[in-house]
C-alpha positions, -999 to 999 in steps of 0.1 A, spaced: 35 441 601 33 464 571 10 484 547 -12 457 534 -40 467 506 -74 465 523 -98 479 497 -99 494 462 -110 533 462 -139 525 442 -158 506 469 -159 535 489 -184 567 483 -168 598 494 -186 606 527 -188 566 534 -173 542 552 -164 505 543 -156 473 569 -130 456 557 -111 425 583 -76 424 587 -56 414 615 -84 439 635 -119 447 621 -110 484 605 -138 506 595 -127 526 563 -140 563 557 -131 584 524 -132 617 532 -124 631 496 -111 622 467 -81 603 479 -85 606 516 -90 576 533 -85 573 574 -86 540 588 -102 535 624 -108 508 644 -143 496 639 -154 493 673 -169 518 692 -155 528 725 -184 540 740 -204 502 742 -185 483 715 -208 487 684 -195 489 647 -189 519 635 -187 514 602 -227 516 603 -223 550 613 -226 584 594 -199 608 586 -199 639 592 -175 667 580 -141 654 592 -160 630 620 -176 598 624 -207 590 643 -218 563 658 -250 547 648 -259 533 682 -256 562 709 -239 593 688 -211 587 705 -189 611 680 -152 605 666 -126 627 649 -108 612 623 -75 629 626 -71 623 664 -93 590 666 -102 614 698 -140 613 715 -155 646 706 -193 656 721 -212 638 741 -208 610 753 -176 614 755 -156 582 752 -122 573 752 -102 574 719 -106 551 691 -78 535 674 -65 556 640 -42 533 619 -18 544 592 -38 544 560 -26 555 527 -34 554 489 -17 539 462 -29 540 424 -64 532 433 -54 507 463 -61 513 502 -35 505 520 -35 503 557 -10 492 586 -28 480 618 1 478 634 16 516 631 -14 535 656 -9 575 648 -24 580 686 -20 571 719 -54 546 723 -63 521 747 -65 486 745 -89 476 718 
């Protein structure tokens, strides 16, 4: 597969996240002003969405147990600490999110 657009910028706050569905459910988090990561949306520590959780700094937290994410790694950080999360190739274009599903920038299990 390839980059395909997912969201516009504007739909997502800086310091929020965004579901969007494509071939995977992808939780979208803006970290600044044209910093996007794209993660799978399902928690790996008892399958909840994470796009209902919080951000912080350059992390996202689960809404259900805390179970805490880092969005450069897609790596388990804290307690509980849970195997890696997807992290899919996301970039911006113009004002377009654009994100690849298939192109993983780690090494996580089975979703």
């Amino acid at each position: 597969m390839a980059f395909e657009e997912a969201a516009n910028l504007d739909e997502i706050e800086i310091g929020g996240t965004l579901l969007v569905e494509l071939a995977e459910p992808v939780c979208l988090v803006r970290l600044g002003e044209r910093d996007v990561r794209a993660v799978h949306d399902t928690c790996t520590h008892q399958q909840q969405p994470l796009h209902e959780g919080t951000v912080d700094g350059d992390t996202l937290v689960c809404a259900a147990h805390a179970a805490t994410f880092d969005l450069s790694t897609g790596d388990s950080v804290g307690v509980p600490e849970d195997a890696a999360g997807p992290l899919y190739a996301c970039k911006v274009e113009d004002d377009a999110v654009l994100v690849d599903v298939d192109a993983l920038l780690n090494e996580a299990g089975p979703r």
